[in-house]
C-alpha positions as CSV (number, residue, x, y, z in Angstrom):
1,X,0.0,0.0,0.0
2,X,1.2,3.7,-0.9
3,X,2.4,6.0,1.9
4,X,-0.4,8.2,0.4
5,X,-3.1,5.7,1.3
6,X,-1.8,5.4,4.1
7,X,-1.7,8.8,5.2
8,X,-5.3,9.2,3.9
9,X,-6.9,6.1,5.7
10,X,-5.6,6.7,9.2
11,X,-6.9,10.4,8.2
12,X,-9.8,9.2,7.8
13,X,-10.1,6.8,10.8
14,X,-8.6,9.3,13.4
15,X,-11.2,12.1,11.9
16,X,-14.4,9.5,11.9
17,X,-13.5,8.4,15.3
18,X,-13.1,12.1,16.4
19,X,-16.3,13.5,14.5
20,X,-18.5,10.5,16.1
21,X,-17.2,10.7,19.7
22,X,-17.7,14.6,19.4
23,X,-21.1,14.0,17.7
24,X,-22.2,12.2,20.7
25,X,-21.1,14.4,23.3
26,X,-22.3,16.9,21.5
27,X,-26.1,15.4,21.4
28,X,-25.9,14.8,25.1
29,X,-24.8,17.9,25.9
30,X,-28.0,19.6,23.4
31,X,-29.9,16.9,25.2
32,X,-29.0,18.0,28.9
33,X,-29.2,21.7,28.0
34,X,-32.9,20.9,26.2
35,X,-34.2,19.0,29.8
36,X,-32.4,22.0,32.0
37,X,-34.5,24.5,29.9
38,X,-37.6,22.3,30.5
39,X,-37.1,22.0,34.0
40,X,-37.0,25.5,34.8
41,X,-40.0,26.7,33.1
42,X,-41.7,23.4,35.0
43,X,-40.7,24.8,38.0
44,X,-41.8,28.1,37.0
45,X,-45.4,27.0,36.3
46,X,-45.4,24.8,39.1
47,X,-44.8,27.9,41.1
48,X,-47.5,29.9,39.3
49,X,-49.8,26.7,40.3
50,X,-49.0,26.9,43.7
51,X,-49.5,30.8,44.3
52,X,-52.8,30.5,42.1
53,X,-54.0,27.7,44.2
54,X,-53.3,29.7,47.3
55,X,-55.1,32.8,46.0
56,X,-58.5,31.2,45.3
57,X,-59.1,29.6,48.8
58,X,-57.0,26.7,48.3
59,X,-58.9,24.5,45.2
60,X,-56.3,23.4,43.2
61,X,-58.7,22.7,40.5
62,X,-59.8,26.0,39.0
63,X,-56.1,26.8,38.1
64,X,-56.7,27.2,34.5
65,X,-54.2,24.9,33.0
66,X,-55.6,21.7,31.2
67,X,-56.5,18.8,33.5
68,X,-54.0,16.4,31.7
69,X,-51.7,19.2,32.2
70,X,-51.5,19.9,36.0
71,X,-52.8,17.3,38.3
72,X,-53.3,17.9,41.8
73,X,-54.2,14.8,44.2
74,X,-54.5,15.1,47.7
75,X,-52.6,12.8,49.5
76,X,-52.0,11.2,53.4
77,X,-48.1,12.1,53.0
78,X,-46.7,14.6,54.4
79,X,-43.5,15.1,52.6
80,X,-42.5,14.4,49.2
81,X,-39.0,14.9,47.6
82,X,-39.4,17.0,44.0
83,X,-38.3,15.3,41.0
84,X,-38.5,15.9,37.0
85,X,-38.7,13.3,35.0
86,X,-39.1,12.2,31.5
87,X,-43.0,10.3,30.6
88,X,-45.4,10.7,27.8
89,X,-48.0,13.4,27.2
90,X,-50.9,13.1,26.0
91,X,-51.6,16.3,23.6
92,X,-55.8,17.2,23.4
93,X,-54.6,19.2,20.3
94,X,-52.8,16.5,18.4
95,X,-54.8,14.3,20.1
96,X,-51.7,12.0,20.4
97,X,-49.2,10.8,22.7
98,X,-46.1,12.5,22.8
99,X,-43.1,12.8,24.5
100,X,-43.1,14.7,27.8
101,X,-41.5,16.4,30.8
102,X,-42.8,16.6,34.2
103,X,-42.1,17.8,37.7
104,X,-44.0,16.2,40.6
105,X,-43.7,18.1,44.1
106,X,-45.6,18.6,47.4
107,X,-48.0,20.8,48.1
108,X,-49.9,22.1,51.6
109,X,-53.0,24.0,50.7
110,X,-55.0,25.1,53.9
111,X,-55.5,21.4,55.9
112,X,-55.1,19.2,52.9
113,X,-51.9,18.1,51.3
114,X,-51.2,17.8,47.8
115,X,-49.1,15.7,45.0
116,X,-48.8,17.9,41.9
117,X,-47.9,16.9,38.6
118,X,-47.2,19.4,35.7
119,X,-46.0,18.0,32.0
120,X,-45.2,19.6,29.2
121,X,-44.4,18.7,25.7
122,X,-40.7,17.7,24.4
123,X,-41.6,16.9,20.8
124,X,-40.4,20.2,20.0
125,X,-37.2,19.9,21.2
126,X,-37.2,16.1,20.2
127,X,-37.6,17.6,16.5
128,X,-34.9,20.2,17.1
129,X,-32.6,17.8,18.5
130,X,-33.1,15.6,15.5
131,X,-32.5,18.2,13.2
132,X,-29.1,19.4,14.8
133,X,-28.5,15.4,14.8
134,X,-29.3,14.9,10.3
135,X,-27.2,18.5,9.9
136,X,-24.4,17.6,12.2
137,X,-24.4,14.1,10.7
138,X,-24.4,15.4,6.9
139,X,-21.3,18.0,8.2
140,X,-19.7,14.7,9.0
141,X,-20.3,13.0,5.4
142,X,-19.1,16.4,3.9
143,X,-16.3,16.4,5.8
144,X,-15.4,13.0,5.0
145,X,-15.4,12.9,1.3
146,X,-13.8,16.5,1.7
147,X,-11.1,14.9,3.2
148,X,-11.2,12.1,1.1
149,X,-10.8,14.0,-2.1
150,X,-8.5,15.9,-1.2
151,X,-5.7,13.3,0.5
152,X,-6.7,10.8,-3.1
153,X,-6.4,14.4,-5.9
154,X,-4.9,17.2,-4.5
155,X,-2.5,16.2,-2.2
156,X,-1.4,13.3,-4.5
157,X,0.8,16.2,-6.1
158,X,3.1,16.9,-3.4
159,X,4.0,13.3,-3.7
160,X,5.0,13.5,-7.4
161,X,8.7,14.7,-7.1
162,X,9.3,11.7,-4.3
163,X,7.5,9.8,-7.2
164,X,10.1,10.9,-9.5
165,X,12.6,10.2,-6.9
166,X,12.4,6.8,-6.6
167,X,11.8,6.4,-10.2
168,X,15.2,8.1,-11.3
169,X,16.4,5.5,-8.4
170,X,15.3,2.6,-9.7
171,X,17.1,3.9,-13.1
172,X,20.4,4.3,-11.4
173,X,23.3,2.3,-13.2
174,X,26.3,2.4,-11.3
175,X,28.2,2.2,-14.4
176,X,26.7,5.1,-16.2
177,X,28.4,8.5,-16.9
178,X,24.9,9.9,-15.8
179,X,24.7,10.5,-12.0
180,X,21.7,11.2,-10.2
181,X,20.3,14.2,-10.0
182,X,17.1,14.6,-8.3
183,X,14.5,16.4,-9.0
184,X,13.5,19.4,-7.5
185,X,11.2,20.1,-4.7
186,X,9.2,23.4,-2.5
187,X,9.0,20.5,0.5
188,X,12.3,20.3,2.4
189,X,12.1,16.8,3.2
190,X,12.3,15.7,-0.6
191,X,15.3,18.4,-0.8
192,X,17.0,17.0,1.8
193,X,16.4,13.6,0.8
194,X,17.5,14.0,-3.4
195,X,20.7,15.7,-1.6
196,X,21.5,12.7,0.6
197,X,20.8,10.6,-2.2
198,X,23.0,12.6,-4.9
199,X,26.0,12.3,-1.9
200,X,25.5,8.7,-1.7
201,X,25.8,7.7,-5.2
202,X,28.6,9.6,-5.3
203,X,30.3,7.9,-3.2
204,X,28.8,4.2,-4.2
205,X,30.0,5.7,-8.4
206,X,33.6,6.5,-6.7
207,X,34.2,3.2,-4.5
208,X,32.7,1.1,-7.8
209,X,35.4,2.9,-10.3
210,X,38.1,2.0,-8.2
211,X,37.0,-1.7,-7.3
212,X,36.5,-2.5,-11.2
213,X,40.0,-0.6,-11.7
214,X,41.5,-3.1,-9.3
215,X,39.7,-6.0,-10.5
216,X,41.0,-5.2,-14.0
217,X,44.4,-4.4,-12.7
218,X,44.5,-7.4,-10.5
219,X,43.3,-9.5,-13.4
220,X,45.5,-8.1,-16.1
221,X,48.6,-8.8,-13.8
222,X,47.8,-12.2,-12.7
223,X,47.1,-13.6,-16.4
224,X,50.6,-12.4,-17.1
225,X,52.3,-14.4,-15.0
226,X,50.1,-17.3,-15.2
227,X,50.7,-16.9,-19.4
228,X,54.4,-17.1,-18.6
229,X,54.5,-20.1,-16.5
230,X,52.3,-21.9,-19.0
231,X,54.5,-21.6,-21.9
232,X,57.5,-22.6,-19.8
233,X,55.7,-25.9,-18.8
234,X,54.6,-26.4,-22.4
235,X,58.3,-26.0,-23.4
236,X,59.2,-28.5,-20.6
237,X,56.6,-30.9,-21.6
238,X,58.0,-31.4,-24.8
239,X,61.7,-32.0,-23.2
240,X,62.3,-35.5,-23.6
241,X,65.0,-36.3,-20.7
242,X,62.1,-35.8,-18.1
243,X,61.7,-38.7,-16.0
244,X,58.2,-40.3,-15.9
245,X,57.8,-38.8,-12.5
246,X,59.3,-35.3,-13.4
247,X,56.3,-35.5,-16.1
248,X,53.5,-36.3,-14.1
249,X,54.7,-33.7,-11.8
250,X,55.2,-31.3,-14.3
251,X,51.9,-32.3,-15.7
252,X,49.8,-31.8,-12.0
253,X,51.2,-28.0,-12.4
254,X,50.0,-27.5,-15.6
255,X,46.4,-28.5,-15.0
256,X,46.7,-26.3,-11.6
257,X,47.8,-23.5,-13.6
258,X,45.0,-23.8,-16.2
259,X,42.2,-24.2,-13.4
260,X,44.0,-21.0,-11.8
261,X,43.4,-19.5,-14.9
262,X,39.7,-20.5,-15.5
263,X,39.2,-19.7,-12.2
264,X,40.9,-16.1,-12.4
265,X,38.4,-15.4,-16.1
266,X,35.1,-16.9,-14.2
267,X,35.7,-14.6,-11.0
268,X,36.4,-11.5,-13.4
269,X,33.1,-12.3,-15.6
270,X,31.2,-13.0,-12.1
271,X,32.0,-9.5,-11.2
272,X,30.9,-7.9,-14.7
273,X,27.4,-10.2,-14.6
274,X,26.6,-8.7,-11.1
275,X,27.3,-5.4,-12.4
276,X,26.0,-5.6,-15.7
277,X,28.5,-4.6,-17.4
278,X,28.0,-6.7,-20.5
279,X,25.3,-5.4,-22.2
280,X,25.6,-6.3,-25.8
281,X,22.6,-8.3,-27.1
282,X,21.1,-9.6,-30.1
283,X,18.5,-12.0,-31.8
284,X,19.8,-15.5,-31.3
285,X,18.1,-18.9,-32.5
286,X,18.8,-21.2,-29.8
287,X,18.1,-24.6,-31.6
288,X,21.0,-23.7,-34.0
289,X,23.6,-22.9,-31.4
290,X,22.6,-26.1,-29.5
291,X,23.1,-28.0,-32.5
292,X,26.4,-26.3,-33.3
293,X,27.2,-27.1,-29.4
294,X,26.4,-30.7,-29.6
295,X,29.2,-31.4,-32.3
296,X,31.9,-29.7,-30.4
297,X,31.2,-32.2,-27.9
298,X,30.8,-34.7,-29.7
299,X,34.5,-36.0,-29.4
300,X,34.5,-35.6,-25.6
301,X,31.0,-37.3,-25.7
302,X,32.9,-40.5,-27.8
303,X,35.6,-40.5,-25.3
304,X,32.9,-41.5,-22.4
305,X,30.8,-43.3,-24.2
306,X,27.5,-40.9,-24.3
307,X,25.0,-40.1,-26.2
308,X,22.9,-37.5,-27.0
309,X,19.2,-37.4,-27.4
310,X,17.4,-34.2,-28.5
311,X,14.3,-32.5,-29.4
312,X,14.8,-28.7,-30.8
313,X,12.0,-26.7,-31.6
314,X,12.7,-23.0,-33.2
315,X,13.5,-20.6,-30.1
316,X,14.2,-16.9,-30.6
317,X,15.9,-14.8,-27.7
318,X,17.8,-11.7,-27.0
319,X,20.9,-12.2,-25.3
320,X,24.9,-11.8,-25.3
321,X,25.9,-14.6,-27.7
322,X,29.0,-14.7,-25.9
323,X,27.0,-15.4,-22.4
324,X,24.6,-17.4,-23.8
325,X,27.9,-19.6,-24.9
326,X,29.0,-19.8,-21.7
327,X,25.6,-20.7,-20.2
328,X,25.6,-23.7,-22.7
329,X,29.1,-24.7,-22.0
330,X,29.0,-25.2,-18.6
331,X,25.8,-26.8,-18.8
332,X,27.1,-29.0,-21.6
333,X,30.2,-29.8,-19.6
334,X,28.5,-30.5,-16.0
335,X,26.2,-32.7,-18.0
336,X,28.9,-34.7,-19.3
337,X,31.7,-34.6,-16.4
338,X,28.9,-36.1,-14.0
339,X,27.4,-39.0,-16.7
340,X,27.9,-42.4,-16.0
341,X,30.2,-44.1,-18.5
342,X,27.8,-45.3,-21.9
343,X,25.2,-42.6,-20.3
344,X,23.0,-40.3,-22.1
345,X,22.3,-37.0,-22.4
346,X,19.0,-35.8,-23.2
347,X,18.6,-32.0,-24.6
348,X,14.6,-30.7,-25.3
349,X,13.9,-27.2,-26.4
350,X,10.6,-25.2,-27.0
351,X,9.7,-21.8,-26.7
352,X,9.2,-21.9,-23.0
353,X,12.1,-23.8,-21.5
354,X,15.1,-25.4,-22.1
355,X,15.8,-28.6,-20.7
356,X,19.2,-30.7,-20.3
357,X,18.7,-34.0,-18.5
358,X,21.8,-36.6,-17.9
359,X,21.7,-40.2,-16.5
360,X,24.3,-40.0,-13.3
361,X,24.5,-40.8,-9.6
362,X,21.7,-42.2,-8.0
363,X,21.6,-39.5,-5.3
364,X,19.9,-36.3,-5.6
365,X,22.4,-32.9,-5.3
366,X,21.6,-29.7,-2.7
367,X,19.2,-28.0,-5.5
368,X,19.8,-24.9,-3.6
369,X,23.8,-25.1,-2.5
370,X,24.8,-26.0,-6.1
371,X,24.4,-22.8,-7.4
372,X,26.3,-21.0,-5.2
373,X,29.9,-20.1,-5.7
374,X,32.6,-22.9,-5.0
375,X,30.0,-25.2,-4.5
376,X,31.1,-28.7,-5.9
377,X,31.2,-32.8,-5.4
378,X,34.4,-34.3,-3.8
379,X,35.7,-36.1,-6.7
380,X,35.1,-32.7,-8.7
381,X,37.8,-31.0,-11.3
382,X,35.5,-28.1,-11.9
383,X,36.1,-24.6,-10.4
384,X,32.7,-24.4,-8.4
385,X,32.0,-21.7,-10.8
386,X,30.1,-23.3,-13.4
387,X,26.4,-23.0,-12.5
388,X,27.0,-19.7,-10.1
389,X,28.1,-18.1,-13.7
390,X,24.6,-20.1,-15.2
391,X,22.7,-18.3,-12.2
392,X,23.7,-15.4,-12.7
393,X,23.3,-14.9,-16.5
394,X,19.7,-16.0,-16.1
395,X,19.1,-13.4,-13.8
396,X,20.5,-11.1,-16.0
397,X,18.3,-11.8,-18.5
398,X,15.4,-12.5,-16.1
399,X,15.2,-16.3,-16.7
400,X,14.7,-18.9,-13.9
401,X,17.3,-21.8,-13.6
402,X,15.8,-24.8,-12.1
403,X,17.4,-28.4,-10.6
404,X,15.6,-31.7,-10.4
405,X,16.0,-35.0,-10.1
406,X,14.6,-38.4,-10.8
407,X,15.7,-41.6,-9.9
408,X,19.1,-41.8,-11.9
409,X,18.2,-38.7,-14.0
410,X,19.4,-35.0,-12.8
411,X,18.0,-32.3,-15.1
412,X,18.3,-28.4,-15.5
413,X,16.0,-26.4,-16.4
414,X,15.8,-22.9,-18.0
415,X,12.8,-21.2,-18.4
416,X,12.5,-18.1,-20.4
């Protein structure tokens, strides 16, 4: 969810949860301040029934209020506490039953003693009430899609150069000449924040300019010596007054040499995938450079004994055709290096996946470990790089590589 939805739902809750507590205080207090007004002008006409009864020889009944109005009823009780209370009215005008108010208190008139009632209507304050209630409540709704369009429309605009922000961030190549520049902004925040960003990268383009100068550096200088110290062993090779043993030795250094040299060109080409520094790409058909890739095999494949089966339907992508190479040479080659001897290799292509299946050992490999970096078997000649370099060219070009196994089968997947 957007920080702008965000902003604008708990917006909304704190405000709805505000407006509705206020709402009913504020009925309450109308309500309280409604029966207070009541309740004084009961008291004032209960006084006005007392002083009337008093002034026409103490009969309560000619006080010229309606009967349902003011009650008097004489009573054996001598004291009576005075109370208002809510009750229902009878109107003779409506000729309905309405909401009232009344007061009931004690009154001595000569020798008797009296129990007045006086009620008065509240359905005009009831009304009034309720129409306070439907305009405060329609305030509320206004309020609320008030708010509501203006957090989702208006306010969506100070968000845009944030917007643009993270766009421009999610554009940044740290191997561009372009840096990032931020765009500008009235809010301070965003300021502050395309300046801390602009420092950063910076500092992230600086660190990466020298690390690939050093890697190239580093690179260049070690293939120079390694170069050297292969042509002297090829020369010594071919001397003939070796001993067997001074050959085999000889030998074990030259292979330790080349894998330090594989090893050194796989690190190097590690580094420029997780970078993307190669970015060269163009149409390739897959089935043909399969096909071409099966019959430089093919003499390694005689040596062992294998086989290949295949099924190649047309396949178009847009890659590196010097990565995609790679991909299919390691793949080739782990295929092969981990067959049994007479095994086969089966190779199926269509225009959603390729698969490369080989017969091998009958135990099922870490699908997650072995495409990690100097991950490989015991008896292994490989530099553990193999797959990590197949990893990470499908992620370049947004594929998934996939392991799985079957009794006696181990198969890669690629799908596009």
């Amino acid at each position: 969810m957007k920080l702008s939805e965000h902003y604008t739902r708990t917006s909304v809750y704190i405000t709805i949860t505000v407006l509705v507590i206020g709402a009913v205080i504020y009925y309450f207090a109308i309500d309280y301040i409604g029966r207070q007004q009541l309740d004084r002008g009961l008291q004032q006409q209960l006084t006005e029934a007392e002083e009337y009864a008093r002034s026409n020889n103490g009969n309560p009944q000619q006080y010229d209020l309606d009967q349902d109005h003011a009650v008097f009823v004489k009573t054996n009780e001598h004291l009576l506490k005075k109370r208002f209370f809510d009750t229902t009215y009878f109107n003779p005008k409506e000729q309905r039953k309405e909401a009232g108010r009344a007061v009931e208190d004690f009154v001595k008139l000569k020798d008797h003693n009296y129990r007045v009632v006086i009620t008065i209507s509240r359905a005009g304050q009831k009304d009034l009430i309720e129409l306070i209630s439907i305009i405060t409540l329609t305030l509320l709704a206004g309020l609320l899609a008030v708010l509501f369009i203006t957090n989702k429309y208006l306010l969506n605009g100070l968000w845009k150069p944030f917007q643009l922000t993270l766009k421009e961030i999610k554009q940044f190549n740290i191997a561009d000449v372009d840096q990032f520049k931020g765009k500008p902004s009235k809010v301070d925040e965003f300021t502050e924040l395309n300046e801390a960003i602009k420092e950063m990268s910076l500092r992230v383009t600086h660190d990466y300019l020298n690390l690939k100068q050093f890697t190239e550096n580093a690179s260049h200088e070690m293939m120079t010596p390694l170069a050297v110290v292969t042509t002297k062993l090829d020369t010594l090779i071919q001397d003939e007054t070796l001993s067997a043993e001074q050959l085999a030795q000889i030998t074990d250094i030259y292979s330790s040499v080349n894998k330090s040299s594989r090893l050194n060109q796989s690190l190097l080409l590690l580094a420029k995938l997780e970078n993307k520094l190669i970015t060269e790409e163009g149409p390739i058909g897959l089935e043909t450079i399969l096909t071409e890739k099966m019959l430089q095999f093919q003499e390694l494949m005689q040596n062992r004994e294998l086989s290949f089966q295949y099924n190649l339907q047309p396949k178009q992508i847009l890659a590196s055709k010097y990565l995609v190479d790679i991909l299919l040479n390691n793949l080739f080659s782990n295929a092969i290096r981990h067959n049994n001897p007479g095994g086969v290799i089966v190779i199926e292509l269509n225009s959603v996946q390729l698969s490369i299946k080989n017969t091998g050992a009958a135990n099922a490999l870490n699908g997650h470990q072995i495409f990690e970096r100097f991950q490989k078997g015991k008896d292994s000649q490989g530099t553990g790089l193999g797959l990590a370099l197949v990893k990470n060219i499908c992620r370049l070009y947004h594929y998934t590589i996939q392991y799985q196994y079957e009794p006696g089968w181990h198969t890669f997947v690629v799908t596009f």
